[in-house]
C-alpha positions as CSV (number, residue, x, y, z in Angstrom):
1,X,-5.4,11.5,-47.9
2,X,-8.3,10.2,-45.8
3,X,-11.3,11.5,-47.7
4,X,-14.6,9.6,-46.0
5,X,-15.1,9.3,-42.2
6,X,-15.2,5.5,-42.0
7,X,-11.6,5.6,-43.7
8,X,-11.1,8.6,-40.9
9,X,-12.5,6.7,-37.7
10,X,-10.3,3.7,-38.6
11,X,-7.4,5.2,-39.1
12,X,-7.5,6.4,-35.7
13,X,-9.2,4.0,-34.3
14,X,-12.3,5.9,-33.0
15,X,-15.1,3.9,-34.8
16,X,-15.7,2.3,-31.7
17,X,-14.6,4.3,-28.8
18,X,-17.5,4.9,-26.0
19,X,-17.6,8.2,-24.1
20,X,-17.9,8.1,-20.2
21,X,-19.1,11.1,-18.6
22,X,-16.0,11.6,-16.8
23,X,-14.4,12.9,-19.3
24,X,-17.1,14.0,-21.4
25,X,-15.5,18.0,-20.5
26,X,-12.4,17.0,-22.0
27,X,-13.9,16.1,-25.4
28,X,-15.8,19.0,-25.1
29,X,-12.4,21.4,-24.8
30,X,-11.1,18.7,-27.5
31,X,-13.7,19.3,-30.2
32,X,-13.6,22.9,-29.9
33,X,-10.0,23.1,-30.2
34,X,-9.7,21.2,-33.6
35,X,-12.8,23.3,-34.6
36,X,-10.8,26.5,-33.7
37,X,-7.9,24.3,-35.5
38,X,-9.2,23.7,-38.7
39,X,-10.7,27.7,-38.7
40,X,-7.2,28.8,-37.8
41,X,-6.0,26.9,-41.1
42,X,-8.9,28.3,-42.9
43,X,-8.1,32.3,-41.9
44,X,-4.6,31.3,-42.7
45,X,-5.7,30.1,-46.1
46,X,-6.7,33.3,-46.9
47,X,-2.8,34.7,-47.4
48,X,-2.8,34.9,-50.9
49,X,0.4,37.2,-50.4
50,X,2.1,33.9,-48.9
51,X,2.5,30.2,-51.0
52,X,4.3,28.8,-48.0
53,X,1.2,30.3,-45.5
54,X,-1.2,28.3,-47.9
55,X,0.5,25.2,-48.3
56,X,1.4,25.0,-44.8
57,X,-2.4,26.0,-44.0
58,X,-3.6,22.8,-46.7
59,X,-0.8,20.3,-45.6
60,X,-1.5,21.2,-41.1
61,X,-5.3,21.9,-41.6
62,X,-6.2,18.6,-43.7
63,X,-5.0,16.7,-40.4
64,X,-6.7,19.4,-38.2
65,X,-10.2,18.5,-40.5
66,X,-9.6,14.5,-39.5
67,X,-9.0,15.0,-35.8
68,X,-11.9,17.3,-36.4
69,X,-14.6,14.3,-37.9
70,X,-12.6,12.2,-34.7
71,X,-14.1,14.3,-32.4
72,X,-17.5,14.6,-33.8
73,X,-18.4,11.3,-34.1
74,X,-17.0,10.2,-30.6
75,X,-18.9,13.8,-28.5
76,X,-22.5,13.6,-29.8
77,X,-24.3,16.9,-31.1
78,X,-25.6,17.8,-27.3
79,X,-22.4,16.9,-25.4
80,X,-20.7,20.2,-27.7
81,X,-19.4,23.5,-26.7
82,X,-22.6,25.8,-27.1
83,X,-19.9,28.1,-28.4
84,X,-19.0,26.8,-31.4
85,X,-19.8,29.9,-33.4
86,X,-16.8,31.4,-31.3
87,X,-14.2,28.9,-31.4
88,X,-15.0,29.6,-35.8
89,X,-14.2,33.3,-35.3
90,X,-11.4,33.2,-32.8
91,X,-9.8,30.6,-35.1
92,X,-10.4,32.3,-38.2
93,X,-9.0,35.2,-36.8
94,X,-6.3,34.2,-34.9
95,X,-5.0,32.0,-38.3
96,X,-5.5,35.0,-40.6
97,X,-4.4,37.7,-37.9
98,X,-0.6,35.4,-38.1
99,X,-0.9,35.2,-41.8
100,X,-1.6,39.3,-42.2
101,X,1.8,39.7,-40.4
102,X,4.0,36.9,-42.2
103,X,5.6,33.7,-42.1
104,X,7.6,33.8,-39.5
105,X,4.8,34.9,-36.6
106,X,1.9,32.1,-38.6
107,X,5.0,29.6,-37.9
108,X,5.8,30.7,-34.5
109,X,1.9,31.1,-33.8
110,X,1.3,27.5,-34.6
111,X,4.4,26.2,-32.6
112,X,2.7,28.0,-29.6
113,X,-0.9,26.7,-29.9
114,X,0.3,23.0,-30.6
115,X,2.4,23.1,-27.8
116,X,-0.2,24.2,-25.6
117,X,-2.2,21.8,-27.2
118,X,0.2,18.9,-27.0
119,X,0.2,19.6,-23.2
120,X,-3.8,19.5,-22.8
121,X,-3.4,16.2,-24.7
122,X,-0.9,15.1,-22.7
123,X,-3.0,15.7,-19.3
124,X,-5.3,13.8,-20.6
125,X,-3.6,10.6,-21.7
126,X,-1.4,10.5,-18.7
127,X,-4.9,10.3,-16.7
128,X,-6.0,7.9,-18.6
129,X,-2.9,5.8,-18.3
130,X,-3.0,6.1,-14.7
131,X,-6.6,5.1,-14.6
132,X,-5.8,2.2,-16.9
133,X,-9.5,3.1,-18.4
134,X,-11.0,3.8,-22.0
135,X,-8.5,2.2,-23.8
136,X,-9.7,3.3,-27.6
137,X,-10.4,6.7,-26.0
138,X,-6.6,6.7,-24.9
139,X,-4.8,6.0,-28.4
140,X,-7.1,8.0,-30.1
141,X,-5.9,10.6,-27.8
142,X,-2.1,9.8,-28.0
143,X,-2.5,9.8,-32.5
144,X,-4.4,12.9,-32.1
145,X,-1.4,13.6,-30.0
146,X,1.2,13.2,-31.8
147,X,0.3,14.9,-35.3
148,X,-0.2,17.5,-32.8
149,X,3.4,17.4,-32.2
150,X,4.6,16.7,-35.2
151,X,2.8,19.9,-36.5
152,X,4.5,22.0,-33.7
153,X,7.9,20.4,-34.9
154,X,7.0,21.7,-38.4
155,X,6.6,24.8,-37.6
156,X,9.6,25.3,-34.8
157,X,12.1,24.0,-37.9
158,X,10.4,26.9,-40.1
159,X,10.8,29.5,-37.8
160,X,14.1,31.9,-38.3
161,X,15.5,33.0,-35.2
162,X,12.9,34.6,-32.3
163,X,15.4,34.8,-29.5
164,X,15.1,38.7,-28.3
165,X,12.0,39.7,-29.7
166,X,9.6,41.3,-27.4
167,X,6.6,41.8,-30.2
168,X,6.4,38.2,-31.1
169,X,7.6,37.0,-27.1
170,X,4.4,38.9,-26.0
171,X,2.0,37.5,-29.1
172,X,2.9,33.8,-28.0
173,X,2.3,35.0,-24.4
174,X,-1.6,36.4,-25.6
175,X,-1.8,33.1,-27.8
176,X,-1.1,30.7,-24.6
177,X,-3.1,32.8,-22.5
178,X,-6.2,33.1,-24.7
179,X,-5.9,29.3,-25.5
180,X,-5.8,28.3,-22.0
181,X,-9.2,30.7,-21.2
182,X,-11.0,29.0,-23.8
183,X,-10.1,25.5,-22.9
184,X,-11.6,26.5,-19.4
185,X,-14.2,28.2,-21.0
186,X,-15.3,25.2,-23.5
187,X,-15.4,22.2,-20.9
188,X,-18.1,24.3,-19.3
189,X,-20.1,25.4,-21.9
């Protein structure tokens, strides 16, 4: 475990990365989606009816924490969502919220937020790659990336069968919808 953020910055090579304004609203959707990560982990935390809801919380939201210090030193204090307070709550209660009703929706509620967030990730590095631009930006991106991933595989191979459910169909719907509002909603503000 990666405890300081010089240890943090190098493994991810972001000790050195230099922000352009071009994609300055990115980072801003970025840091307020691992802020609303690592809240989503903390809300989970708070299952004490579930071991497997708490380690999973501990194990997913110490990664969450390090993307987290990533994206605070690379988007300086003024370059932030003004909302920040929000993307705490909605976290918070979109973690404990999938806790309250068990396992199986936390699991399938992660899955669906890390694949919507491995495909706002994966907007962004394939601009960057087309660009041929920001080079440290780009494979902090693409680690960042693929934790993401492997976090949504995590959860998929921990979820029993979903196939026919129209409760937890229609919570991943609301989950990808809400995510996607506040992604628009943080480049802006």
């Amino acid at each position: 475990m990666y405890t300081n953020e010089a240890e943090i910055l190098k493994r991810y090579g972001a000790a050195n990365v230099v922000l352009t304004a071009d994609v300055t609203e990115w980072l801003r959707s970025d840091h307020a989606g691992e802020t609303g990560a690592v809240w989503i982990y903390k809300g989970a935390a708070f299952a004490f009816w579930s071991k497997k809801i708490q380690e999973m919380a501990l194990e997913h939201g110490e990664t969450e924490r390090q993307h987290l210090v990533v994206m605070n030193h690379i988007l300086q204090p003024s370059q932030r969502s003004k909302l920040i307070f929000l993307w705490k709550i909605m976290g918070f209660g979109l973690g404990f919220t999938a806790a309250f009703f068990g396992y199986r929706i936390f699991c399938y509620t992660i899955n669906v937020v890390e694949t919507f967030v491995e495909k706002h990730y994966g907007e962004q590095i394939k601009l960057l790659e087309e660009r041929r631009s920001n080079p440290d930006l780009l494979m902090v991106l693409k680690k960042c990336c693929e934790e993401e991933v492997e976090h949504k595989e995590d959860a998929f191979a921990r979820i029993p069968e979903i196939k026919g459910n129209v409760f937890i169909q229609f919570w991943g719907f609301v989950v990808k919808f809400f995510s996607g509002i506040a992604v628009s909603i943080a480049k802006k503000i």
